[in-house]
C-alpha positions as CSV (number, residue, x, y, z in Angstrom):
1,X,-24.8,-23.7,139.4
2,X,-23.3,-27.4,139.1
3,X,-20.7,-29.0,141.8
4,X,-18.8,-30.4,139.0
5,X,-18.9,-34.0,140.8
6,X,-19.4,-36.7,138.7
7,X,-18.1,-40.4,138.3
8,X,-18.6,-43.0,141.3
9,X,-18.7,-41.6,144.8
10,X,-19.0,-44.8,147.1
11,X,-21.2,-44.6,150.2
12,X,-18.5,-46.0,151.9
13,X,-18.4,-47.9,155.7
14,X,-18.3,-47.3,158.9
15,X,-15.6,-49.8,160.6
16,X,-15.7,-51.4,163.8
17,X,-14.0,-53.1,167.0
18,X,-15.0,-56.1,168.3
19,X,-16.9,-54.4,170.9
20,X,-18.8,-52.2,168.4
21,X,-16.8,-48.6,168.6
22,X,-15.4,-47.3,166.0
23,X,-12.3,-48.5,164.4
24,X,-11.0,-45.3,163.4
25,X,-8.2,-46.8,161.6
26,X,-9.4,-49.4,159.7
27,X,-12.2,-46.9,158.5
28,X,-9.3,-44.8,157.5
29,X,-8.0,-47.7,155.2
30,X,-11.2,-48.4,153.5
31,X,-11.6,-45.1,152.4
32,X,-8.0,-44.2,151.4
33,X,-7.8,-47.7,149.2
34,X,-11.3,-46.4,147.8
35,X,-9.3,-43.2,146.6
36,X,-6.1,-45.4,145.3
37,X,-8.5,-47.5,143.3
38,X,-10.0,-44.0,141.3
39,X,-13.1,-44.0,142.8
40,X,-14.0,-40.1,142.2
41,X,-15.3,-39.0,145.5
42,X,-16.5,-40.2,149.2
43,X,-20.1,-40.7,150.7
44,X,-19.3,-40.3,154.1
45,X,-22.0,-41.8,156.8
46,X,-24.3,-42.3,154.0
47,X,-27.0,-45.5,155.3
48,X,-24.0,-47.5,154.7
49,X,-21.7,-45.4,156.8
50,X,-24.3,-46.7,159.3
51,X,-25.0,-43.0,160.3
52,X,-28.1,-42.9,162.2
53,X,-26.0,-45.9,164.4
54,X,-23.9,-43.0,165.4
55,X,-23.1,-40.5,168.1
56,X,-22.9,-37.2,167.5
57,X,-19.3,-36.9,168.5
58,X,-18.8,-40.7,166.3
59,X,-20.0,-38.6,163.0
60,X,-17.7,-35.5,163.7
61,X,-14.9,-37.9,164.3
62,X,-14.8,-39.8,161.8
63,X,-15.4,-36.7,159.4
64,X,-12.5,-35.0,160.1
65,X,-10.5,-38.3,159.9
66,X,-12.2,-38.9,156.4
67,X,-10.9,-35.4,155.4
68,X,-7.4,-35.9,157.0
69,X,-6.7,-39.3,154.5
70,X,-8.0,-38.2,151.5
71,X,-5.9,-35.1,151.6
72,X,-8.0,-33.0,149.2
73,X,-7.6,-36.0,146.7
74,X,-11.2,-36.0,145.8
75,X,-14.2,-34.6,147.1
76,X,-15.4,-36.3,150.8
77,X,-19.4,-35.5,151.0
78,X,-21.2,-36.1,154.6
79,X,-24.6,-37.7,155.2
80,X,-26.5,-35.4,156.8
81,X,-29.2,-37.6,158.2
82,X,-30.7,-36.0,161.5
83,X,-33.7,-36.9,163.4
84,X,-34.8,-33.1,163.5
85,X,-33.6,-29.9,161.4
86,X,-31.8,-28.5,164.6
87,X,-29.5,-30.8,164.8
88,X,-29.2,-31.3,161.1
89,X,-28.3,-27.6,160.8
90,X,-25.7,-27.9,163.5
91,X,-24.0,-30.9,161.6
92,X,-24.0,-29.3,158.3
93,X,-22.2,-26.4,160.1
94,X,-20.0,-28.6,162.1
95,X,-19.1,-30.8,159.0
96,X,-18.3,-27.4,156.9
97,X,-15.9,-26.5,160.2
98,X,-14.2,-29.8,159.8
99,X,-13.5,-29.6,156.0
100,X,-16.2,-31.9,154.1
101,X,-16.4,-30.5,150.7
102,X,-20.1,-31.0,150.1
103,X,-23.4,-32.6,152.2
104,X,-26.2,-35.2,151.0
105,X,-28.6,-34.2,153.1
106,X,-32.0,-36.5,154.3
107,X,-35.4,-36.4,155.2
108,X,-35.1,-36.0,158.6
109,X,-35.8,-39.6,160.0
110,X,-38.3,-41.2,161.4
111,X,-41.4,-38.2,160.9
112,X,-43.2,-37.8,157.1
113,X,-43.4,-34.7,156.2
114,X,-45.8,-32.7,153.9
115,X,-44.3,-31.3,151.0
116,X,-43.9,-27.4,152.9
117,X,-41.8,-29.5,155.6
118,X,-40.0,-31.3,153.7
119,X,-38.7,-28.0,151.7
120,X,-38.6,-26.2,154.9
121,X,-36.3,-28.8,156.0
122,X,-34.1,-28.6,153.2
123,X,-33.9,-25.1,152.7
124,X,-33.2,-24.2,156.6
125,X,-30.5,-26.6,156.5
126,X,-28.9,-24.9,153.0
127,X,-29.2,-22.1,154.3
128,X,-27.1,-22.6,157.5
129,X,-23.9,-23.4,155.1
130,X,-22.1,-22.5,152.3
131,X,-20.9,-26.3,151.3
132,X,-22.8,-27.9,148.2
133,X,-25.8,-30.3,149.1
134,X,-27.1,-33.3,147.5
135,X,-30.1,-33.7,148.0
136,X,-31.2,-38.1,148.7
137,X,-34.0,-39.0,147.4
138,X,-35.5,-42.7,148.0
139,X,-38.9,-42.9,148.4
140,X,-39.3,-46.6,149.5
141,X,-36.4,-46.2,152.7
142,X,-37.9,-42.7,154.0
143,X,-41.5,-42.8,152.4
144,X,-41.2,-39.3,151.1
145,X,-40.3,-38.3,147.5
146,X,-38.7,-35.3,146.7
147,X,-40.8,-34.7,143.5
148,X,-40.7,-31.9,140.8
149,X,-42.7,-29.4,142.8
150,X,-40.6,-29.7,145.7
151,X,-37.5,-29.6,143.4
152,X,-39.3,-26.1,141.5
153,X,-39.6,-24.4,144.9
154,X,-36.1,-24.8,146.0
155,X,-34.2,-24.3,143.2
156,X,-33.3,-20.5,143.9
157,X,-31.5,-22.1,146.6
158,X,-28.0,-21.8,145.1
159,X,-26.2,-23.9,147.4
160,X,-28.5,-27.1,146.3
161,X,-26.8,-28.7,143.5
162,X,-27.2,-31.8,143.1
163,X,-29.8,-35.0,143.5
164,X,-29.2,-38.2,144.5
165,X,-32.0,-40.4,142.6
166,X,-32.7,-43.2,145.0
167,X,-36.2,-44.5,143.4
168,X,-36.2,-47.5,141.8
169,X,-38.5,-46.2,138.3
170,X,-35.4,-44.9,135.5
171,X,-38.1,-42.5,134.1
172,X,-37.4,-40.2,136.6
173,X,-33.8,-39.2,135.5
174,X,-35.3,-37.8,132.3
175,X,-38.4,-36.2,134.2
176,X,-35.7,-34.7,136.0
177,X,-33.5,-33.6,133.1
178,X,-36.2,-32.0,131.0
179,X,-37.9,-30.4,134.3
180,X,-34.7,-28.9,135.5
181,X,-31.7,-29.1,132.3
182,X,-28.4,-28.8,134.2
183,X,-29.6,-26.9,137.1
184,X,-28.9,-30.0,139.2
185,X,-26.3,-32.3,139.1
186,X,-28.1,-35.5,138.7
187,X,-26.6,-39.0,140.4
188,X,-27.8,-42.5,140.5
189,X,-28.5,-43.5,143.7
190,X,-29.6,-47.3,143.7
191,X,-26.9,-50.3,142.0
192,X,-29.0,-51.9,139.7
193,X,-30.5,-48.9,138.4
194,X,-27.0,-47.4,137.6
195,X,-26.8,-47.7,134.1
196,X,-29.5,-46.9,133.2
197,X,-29.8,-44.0,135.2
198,X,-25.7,-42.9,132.9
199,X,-27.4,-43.9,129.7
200,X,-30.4,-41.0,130.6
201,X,-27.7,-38.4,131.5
202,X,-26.8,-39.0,135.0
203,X,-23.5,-37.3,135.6
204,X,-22.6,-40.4,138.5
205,X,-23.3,-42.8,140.6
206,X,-23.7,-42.9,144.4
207,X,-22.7,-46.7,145.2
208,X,-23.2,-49.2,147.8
209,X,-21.1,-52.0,145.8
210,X,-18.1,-50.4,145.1
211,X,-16.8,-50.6,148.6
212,X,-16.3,-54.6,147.4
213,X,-15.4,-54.0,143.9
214,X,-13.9,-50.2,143.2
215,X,-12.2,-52.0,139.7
216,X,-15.2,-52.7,137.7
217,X,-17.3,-50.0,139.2
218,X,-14.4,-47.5,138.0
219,X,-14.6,-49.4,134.4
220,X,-18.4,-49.2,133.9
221,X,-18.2,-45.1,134.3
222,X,-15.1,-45.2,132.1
223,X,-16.8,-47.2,129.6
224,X,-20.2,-45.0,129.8
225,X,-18.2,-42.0,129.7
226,X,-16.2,-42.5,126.6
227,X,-19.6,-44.1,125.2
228,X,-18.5,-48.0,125.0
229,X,-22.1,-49.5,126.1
230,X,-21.0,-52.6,124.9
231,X,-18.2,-52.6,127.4
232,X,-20.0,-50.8,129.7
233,X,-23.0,-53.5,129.9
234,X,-20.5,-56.6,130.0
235,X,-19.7,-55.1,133.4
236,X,-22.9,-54.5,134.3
237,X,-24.4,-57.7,133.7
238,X,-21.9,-59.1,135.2
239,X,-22.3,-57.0,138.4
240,X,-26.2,-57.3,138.4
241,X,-26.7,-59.8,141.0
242,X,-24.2,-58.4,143.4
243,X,-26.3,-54.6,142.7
244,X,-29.8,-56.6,143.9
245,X,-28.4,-56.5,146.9
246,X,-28.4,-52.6,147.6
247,X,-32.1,-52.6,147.3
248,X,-32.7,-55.2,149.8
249,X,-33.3,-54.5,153.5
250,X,-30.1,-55.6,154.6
251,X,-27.9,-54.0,152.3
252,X,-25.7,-52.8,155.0
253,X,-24.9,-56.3,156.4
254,X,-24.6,-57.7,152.7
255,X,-22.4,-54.9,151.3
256,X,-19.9,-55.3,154.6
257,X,-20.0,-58.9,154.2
258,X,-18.7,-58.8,150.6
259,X,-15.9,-56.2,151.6
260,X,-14.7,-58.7,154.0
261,X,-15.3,-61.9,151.7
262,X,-13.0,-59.2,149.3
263,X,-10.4,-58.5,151.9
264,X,-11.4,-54.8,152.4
265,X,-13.0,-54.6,155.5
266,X,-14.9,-56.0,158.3
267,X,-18.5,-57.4,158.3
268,X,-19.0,-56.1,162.0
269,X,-22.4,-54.0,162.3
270,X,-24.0,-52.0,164.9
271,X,-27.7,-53.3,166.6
272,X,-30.2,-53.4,165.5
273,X,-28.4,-54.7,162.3
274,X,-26.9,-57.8,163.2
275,X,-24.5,-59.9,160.6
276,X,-26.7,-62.0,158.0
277,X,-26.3,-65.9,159.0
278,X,-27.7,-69.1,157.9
279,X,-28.9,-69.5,154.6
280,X,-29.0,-65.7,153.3
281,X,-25.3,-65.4,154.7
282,X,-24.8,-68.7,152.1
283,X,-26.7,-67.1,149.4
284,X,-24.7,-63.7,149.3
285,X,-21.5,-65.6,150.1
286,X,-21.8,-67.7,147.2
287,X,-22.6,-64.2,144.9
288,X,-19.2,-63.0,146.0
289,X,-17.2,-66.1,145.6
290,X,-19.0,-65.8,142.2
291,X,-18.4,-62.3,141.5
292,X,-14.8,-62.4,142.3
293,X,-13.6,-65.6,139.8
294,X,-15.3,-64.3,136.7
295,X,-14.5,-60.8,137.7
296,X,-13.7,-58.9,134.7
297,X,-11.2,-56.5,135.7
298,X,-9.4,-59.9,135.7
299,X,-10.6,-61.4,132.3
300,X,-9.9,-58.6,130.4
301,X,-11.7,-56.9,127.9
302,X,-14.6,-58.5,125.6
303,X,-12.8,-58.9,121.9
């Protein structure tokens, strides 16, 4: 029943012109560097893909140029984050067309659902594909939780997999794990819950952070997989204060700032977002200045 994804799968960016369309190319780079540093898969138009900032005919594009670079290197997954299930069924089928190899599929936005709509949701949209779906689940961004009993009633669907676990409260890994065993596939969803969320059984991590640093976030999984906590929570300590910053509102803003500050990308956002300034550009600024002269890819292992 498992996808067999695991490791770190950035939510990698969406890359812009000056005037705000997409630059196709540079997004292009980002994610093929992402693949050359090890990362083990692609979040494609995840929130920091910027995906409800998006046409339609934006998300297809830059799909199939997502699939084109990586070149079947590792799996490229597709946010599937709609605004009704119409038109989130016609991208999952779209997106399975143009070669993604799985979906991690939303809430639809903007309306709460009860519990019957949000599985009625999810299981229309399964059902309209054969691809592997993740499901996201982060109660504070889309005030809905995809609890146990919605998990219960949709697991006879065979083509939902895996769970992105978004909420901020580590106890819910292991809720998951002893509701479920390995029926899902279970991934950390928010940076500074990460570890943890490995050290419970999580079989990855679904990062905002790695876009700026793909080293050490490839090292921390290395290190939890072969079972070198020590190692693994050097990293992560080291890391922490640079993971704060996918909780906060303006994770999208900070996380393209530090790509930039890293010489990855661009900073550039679409409105309503616009670029931090003043002193929270200084705070986060400093972080990454920080971040990148004690970095320890560069100082080497602990003795």
């Amino acid at each position: 029943m498992t996808t067999g994804w695991k490791g770190v799968f950035p939510a990698v960016t969406t890359q812009f012109n000056e005037d705000l369309s997409v630059d196709l190319s540079a997004t292009q780079r980002v994610q093929d560097a992402l693949v050359n540093d090890g990362v083990n898969g692609l979040i494609v138009m995840g929130t920091c893909g910027e995906n409800n900032s998006l046409d339609p005919d934006e998300k297809r594009t830059i799909l199939k140029a997502a699939v084109e670079v990586v070149n079947g290197r590792v799996p490229v997954v597709t946010g599937v984050s709609e605004f009704d299930t119409r038109r989130a069924v016609a991208y999952a089928r779209d997106a399975e067309k143009l070669g993604a190899d799985g979906l991690m599929l939303l809430p639809a936005m903007v309306y709460v659902p009860k519990p019957e709509e949000l599985i009625a949701h999810f299981r229309t949209v399964a059902e309209a594909t054969s691809l592997p779906i993740m499901l996201y689940n982060n109660p504070p961004a889309y005030r809905v939780n995809i609890g146990v009993d919605v998990l219960k009633v949709l697991a006879d669907v065979p083509n939902i997999k895996a769970v992105k676990e978004s909420a901020p409260d580590p106890r819910r890994f292991t809720d998951l794990i002893n509701a479920f065993g390995d029926r899902f596939d279970i991934f950390a969803g928010l940076d500074d819950v990460a570890l943890e969320g490995l050290m419970l059984g999580a079989k990855g991590w679904v990062s905002g952070l790695t876009s700026a640093f793909p080293e050490e976030s490839v090292q921390l999984i290395a290190a939890a997989e072969r079972g070198d906590w020590e190692e693994a929570r050097r990293i992560y300590r080291w890391f922490m204060p640079l993971l704060h910053l996918d909780a906060e509102h303006d994770l999208v803003q900070s996380i393209k700032l530090a790509e930039q500050i890293m010489g990855r990308g661009s900073e550039r956002v679409r409105m309503p977002r616009l670029p931090l300034s003043g002193a929270r550009r200084t705070e986060v600024t400093a972080m990454v200045e920080k971040a990148a002269a004690t970095r320890p890819s560069k100082l080497g292992k602990a003795a």
